[in-house]
Residue, then its C-alpha position, 0 to 999 in steps of 0.5 A: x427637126x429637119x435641118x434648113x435648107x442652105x440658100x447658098x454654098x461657097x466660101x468665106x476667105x479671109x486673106x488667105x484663109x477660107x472655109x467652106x460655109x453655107x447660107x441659111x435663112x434665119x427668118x420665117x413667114x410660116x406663122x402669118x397669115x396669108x390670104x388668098x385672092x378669090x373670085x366675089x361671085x363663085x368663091x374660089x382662087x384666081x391665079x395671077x397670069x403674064x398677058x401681053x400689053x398689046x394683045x391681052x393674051x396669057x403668054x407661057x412661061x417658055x416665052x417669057x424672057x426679062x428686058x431691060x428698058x434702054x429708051x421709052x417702049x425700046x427693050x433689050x432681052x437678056x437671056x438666063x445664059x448671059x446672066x449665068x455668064x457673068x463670072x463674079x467671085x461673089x457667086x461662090x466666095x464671100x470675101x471679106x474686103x474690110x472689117x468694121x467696129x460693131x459700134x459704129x454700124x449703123x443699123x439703118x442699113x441692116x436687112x434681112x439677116x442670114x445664119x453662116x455656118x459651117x458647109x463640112x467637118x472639115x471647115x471647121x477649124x478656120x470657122x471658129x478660128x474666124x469667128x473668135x478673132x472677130x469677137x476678141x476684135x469687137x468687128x464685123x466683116x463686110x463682103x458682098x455675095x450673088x444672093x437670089x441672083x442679086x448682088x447683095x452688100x453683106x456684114x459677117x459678125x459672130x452670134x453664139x456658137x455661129x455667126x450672122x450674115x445681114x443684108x445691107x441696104x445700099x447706101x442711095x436707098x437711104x434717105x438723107x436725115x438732113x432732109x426730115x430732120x433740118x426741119x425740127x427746131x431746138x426745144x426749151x422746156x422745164x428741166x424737171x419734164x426731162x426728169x420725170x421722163x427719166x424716172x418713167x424709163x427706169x420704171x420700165x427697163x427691162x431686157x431685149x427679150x424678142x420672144x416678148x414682142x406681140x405682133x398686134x395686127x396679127x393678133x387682130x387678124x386672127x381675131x376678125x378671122x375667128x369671129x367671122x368663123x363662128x358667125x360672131x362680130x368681129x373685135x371692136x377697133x382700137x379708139x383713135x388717139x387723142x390730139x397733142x397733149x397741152x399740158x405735158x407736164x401734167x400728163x407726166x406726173x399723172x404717168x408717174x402716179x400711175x407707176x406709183x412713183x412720186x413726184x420729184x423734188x424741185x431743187x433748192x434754188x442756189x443762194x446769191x452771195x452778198x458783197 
């Protein structure tokens, strides 16, 4: 098997402890499906090309250059040399500037996540000496490190035998759940629903088990695909789903029927004392 290649090389310092690490990728497209742009009229690939706006022609890539708008139609080019320039200890170091319990991360701004692993025999000591002080701990670390030149908000916590580095989300590309949520109103509902429900639940947990999950669009790609391969009709779409259920507490029972569960039991009503 050929060992990943590292997205990135440097440091991990904690205080005054550092070991050298490497970043590699802990997530892969391989397995999609990809498609390819065609011409309609001959069938074959068309590649996509950098035009001016003005003139409609190709420009090379030699001649191309980022910009940055400062007003309306008004660019200022930056240079690959005035990006190298920059001097950020966060292109070589990943240093740890505050630990976090790992309950209290909120899992909205987890990213894309990152393997960390040793960069040489030599790292390895404080390596694990890192990563098993976190785990006895219950934290994760947060850093930041110039990633695909991008600066990326990062969280460092212990996996297995290694640790995970996440990409986080900045915190103004969150959107506020006060402006989604300040909508929904408090519901009154029988207390036996919540009941049923709880009994559904149970009947289904289980283990996180990712090697489980099933990627249903993919699976009806590849099907479309195949069947147009062998000159069939492709798989029948799903049915769209029905309307709001009326009677909830009929279709919850119905469920728990289906699950071979029985009904429960409505509980005695509490006797009034007599004076």
């Amino acid at each position: 098997m050929v060992a990943p290649r590292a997205a990135w090389k440097g440091f991990l310092k904690v205080g005054s402890v550092s070991c050298g690490v490497k970043i590699v990728g802990a997530t892969s497209e391989a397995s999609k499906v990809h498609f390819r742009i065609l011409n309609r009229k001959d069938g074959l690939p068309v590649k996509s090309v950098y035009a001016d706006e003005e003139t409609g022609k190709p420009v090379d890539a030699e001649d191309q250059v980022k910009g940055f708008e400062v007003e309306k139609d008004e660019f200022l080019q930056i240079e690959p040399d005035d990006i190298k320039a920059l001097k950020l200890t966060s292109k070589h170091t990943l240093e740890v500037g505050e630990f976090v319990s790992i309950d209290e991360i909120d899992t909205r701004y987890l990213e894309k996540p990152y393997y960390l692993i040793p960069a040489d025999g030599a790292a390895l000591e404080a390596y694990c000496v890192i990563r098993d002080a976190m785990r006895n701990k219950g934290v994760a670390a947060r850093s930041c490190v110039v990633l695909y030149q991008r600066g990326r908000e990062v969280l460092i916590q212990p996996y297995g035998k290694g640790m995970v580095m996440t990409e986080l989300r900045n915190h103004n590309e969150m959107v506020s759940q006060d402006s989604v949520f300040d909508g929904l109103k408090t519901q009154k509902y029988d207390p036996e629903l919540l009941e049923i429900a709880g009994m559904l639940i149970d009947k289904k947990v289980t283990t996180f088990d990712p090697s489980k999950f099933e990627d249903t669009y993919e699976d009806a790609l590849i099907a479309m695909i195949d069947a147009k391969r062998r000159g069939k009709q492709p798989p029948k779409p799903a049915p769209k789903p029905r309307e709001n259920v009326i009677n909830l507490a009929e279709v919850l029972k119905k469920s728990l029927e289906q699950e071979g569960l029985g009904t429960p039991k409505k509980s005695a009503s509490p006797k009034r004392k007599t004076a």
